[in-house]
C-alpha positions in Angstrom: -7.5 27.4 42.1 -9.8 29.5 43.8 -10.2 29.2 47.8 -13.8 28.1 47.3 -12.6 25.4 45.1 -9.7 24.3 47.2 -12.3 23.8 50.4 -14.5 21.7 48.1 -11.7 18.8 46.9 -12.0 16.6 50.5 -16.1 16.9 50.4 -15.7 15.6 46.6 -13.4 13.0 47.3 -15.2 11.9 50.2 -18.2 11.6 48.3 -16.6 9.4 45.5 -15.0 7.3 48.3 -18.6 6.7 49.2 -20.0 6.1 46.0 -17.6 3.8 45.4 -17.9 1.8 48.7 -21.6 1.4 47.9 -20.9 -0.1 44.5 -18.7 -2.4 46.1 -20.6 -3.7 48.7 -23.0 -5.5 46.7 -19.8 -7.8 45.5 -18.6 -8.0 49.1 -22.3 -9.0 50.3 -22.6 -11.6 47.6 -19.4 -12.9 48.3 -20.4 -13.7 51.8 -23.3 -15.3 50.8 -21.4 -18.5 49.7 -21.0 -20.9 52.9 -18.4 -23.7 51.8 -19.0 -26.9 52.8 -16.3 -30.1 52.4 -15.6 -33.5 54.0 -12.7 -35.6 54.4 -12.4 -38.0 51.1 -12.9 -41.4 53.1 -15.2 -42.2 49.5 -14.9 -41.9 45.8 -15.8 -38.1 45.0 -18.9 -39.0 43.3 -20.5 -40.7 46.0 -19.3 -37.5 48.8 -21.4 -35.1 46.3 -24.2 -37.7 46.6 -24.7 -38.0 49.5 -23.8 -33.8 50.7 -26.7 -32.7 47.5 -29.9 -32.7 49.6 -28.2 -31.9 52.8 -26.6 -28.5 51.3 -29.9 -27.6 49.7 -31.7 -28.0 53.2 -29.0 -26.2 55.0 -29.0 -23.4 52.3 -32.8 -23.3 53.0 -32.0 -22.9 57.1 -29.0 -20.8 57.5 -30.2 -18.1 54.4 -26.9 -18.7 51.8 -25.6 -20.8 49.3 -23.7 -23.9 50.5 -21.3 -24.6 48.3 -19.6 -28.3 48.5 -16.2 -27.9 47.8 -14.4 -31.5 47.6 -10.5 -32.1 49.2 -8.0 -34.1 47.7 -6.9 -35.8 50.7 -7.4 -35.5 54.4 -4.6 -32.8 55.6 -6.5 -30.5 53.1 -9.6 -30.5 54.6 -7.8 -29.7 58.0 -5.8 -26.7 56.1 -9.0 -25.8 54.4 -10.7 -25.1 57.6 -7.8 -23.5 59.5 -7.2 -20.9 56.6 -10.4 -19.6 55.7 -10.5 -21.6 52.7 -13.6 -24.1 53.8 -16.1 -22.9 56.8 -17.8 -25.9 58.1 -16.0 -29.8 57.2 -17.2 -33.4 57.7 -14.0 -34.7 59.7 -13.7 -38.0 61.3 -12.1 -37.7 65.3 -8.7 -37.7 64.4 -9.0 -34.3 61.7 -10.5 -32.6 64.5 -8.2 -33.1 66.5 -5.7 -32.4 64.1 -7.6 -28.9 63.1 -8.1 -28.4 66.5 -4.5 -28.8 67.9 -3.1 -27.0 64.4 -5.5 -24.3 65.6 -4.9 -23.6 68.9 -8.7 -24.8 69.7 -10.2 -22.3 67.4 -12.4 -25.2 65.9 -15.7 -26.0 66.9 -17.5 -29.1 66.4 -21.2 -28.6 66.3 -23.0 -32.0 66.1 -22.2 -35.9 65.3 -24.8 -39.0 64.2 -25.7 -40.7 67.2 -23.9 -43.5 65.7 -21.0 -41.6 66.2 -20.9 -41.6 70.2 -20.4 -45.6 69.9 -18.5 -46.2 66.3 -16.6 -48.7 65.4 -14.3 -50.3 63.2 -13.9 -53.7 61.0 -10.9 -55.9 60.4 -11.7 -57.8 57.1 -9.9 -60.7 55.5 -10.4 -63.5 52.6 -7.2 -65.5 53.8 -9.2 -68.8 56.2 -6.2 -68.9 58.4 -6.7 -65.0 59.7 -8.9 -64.9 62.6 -7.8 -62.9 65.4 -5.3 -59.8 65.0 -2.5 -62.2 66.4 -2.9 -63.7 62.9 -2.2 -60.3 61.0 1.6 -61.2 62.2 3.6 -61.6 59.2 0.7 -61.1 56.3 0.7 -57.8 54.1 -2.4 -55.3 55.3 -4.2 -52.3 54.4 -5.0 -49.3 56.8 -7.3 -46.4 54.7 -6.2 -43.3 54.4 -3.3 -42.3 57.9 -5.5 -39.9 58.6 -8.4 -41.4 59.1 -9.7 -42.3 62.8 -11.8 -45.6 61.8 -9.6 -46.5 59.0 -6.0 -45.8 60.5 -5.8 -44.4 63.9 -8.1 -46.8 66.1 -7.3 -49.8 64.4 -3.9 -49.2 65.0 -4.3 -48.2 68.2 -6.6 -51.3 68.7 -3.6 -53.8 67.5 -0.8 -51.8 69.6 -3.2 -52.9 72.6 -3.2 -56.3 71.3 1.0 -56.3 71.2 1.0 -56.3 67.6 2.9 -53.1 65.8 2.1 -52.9 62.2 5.4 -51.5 61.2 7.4 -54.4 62.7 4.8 -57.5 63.4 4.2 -57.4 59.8 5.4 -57.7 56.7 4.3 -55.1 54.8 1.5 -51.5 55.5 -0.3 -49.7 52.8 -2.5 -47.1 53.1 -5.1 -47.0 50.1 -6.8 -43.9 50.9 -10.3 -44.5 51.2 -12.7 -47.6 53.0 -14.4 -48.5 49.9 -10.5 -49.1 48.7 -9.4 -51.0 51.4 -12.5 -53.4 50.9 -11.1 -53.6 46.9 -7.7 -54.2 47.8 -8.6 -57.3 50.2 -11.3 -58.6 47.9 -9.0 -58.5 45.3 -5.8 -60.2 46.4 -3.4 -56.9 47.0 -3.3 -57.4 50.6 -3.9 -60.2 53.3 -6.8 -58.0 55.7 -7.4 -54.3 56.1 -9.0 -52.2 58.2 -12.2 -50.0 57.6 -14.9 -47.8 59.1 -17.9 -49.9 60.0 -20.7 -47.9 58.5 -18.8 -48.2 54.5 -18.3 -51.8 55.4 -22.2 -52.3 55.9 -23.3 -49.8 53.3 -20.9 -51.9 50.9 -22.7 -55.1 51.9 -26.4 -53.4 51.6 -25.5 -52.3 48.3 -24.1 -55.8 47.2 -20.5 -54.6 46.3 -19.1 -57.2 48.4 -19.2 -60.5 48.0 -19.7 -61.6 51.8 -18.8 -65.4 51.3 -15.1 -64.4 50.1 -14.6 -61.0 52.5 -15.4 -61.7 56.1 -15.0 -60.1 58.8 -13.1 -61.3 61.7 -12.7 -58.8 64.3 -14.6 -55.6 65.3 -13.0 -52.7 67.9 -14.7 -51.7 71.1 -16.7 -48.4 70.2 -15.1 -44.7 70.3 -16.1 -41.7 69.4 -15.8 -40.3 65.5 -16.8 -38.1 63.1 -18.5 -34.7 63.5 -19.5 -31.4 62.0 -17.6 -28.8 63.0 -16.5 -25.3 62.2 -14.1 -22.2 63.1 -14.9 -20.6 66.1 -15.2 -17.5 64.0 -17.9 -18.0 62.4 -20.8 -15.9 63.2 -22.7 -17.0 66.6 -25.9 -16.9 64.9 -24.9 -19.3 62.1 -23.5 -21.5 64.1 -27.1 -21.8 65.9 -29.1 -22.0 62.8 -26.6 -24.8 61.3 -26.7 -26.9 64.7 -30.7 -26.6 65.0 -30.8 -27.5 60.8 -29.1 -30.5 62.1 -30.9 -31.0 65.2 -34.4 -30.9 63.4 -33.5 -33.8 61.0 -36.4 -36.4 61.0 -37.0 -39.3 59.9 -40.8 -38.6 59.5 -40.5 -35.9 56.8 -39.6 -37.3 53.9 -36.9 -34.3 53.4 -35.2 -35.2 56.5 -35.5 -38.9 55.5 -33.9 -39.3 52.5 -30.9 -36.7 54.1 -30.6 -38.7 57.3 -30.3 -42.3 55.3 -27.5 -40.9 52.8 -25.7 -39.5 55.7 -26.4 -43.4 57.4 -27.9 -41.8 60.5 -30.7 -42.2 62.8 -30.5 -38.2 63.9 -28.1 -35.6 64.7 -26.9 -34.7 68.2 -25.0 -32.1 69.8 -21.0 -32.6 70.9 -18.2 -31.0 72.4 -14.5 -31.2 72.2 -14.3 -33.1 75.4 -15.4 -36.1 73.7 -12.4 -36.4 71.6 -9.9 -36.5 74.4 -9.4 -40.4 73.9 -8.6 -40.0 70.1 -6.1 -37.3 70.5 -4.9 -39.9 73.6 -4.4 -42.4 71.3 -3.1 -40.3 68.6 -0.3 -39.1 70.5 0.6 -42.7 72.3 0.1 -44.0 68.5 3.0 -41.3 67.8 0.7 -39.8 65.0 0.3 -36.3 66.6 3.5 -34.3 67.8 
């Protein structure tokens, strides 16, 4: 090998080492041009990719990527989802946040919430005519949603622990079935005594006559609280994070775009929150003995 030739081997390997970097990084770019988008599984999976189509299309119009909905099979997956890189922006009722949050070390930012979700609340249904207060639940066979949902586990449980009643030992027997619209099935049909659900499936049941109000009643609602939000890691590029929240903060009712998003997602517009505001539900959660 001549010296000349010797001298020439770094400039020729740096200059593959660049070629090959710029062949890459159109498969790096497009990779990170997908923005994956999930929700905690409080419906049927069908009706979740319903309701997210038109709201990922306008957000993919807003933020300048692909949003990708990327369904969970239960609620600690959407939490993990988040936390590990897996998912970068999730639907999650108060509770999961707090849960991601805490499993985080506050590395997860929730960006906005319905205005229905600074009051929400839950309902306790029943067909059985001798359950009318949650003094009656004493004994009978009920129904919670999925344990770790906020409006169909966590405040109605926290709710009857104000109320002196513990589910595991005032009554005869706890389920959880997973979802609201299952909780309304298995009261409706017999499986258990009452349940507990989110108010907002309750009434979107009843608009869309799935229930048949004259057998499934309900007999008592909670005080409000605050629930679910939008949120995402606190990694996630500043300037996304601005062009998601003011996506969601231009929502209207008068367009008929931000109609039809605003009624699937059963809200009148999209505000701004904090952390702060879920300082109750991790209260409870921990008292409840559902967060260590």
């Amino acid at each position: 090998m001549t010296r000349s030739s010797f001298f020439k081997l770094p400039a020729l390997a740096a200059a593959f080492l660049t070629t090959l970097a710029i062949g890459m990084t159109p498969v790096a770019h497009a990779q990170q041009q997908v923005f994956r988008v999930s929700a905690i599984p409080d419906e049927a999976p069908t009706e979740l990719q319903r309701k997210f189509k038109p709201l990922g299309e306008y957000l993919s119009q807003k933020i300048g990527m692909k949003v990708e909905f990327t369904p969970v099979t239960d609620y600690a997956a959407s939490v993990e989802g988040l936390i590990n890189h897996k998912l970068d922006m999730v639907w999650f009722g108060g509770f999961t946040f707090v849960q991601a949050n805490v499993r985080s070390g506050g590395k997860i930012v929730p960006l906005v919430q319905r205005e229905e979700d600074e009051k929400f609340r839950s309902v306790f249904i029943t067909t059985d005519k001798s359950i009318n207060k949650l003094e009656d639940l004493k004994g009978k066979n009920f129904s919670f949603g999925a344990e770790s949902s906020t409006s169909g586990h966590l405040m109605p449980r926290s709710f009857l622990l104000s109320a002196k009643i513990n589910p595991d030992m005032d009554m005869k027997r706890v389920s959880y079935s997973g979802a609201h619209d299952a909780t309304v099935a298995a009261v409706a049909g017999g499986k258990v005594d009452a349940g507990a659900l989110n108010i907002s499936v309750w009434e979107k049941l009843i608009e869309a006559g799935k229930v048949d109000t004259s057998k499934v009643r309900v007999f008592y609602t909670t005080p409000p609280y605050y629930d679910y939000n939008w949120s995402v890691r606190s990694d996630i590029d500043p300037a996304v994070r601005k062009k998601l929240t003011d996506a969601f903060l231009s929502l209207n009712a008068d367009t008929p775009q931000g109609k039809e998003i605003l009624q699937l997602q059963r809200a009148t517009r999209f505000i701004p929150t904090k952390p702060e505001n879920y300082k109750a539900i991790e209260a409870a959660a921990r008292n409840a003995g559902l967060l260590k």
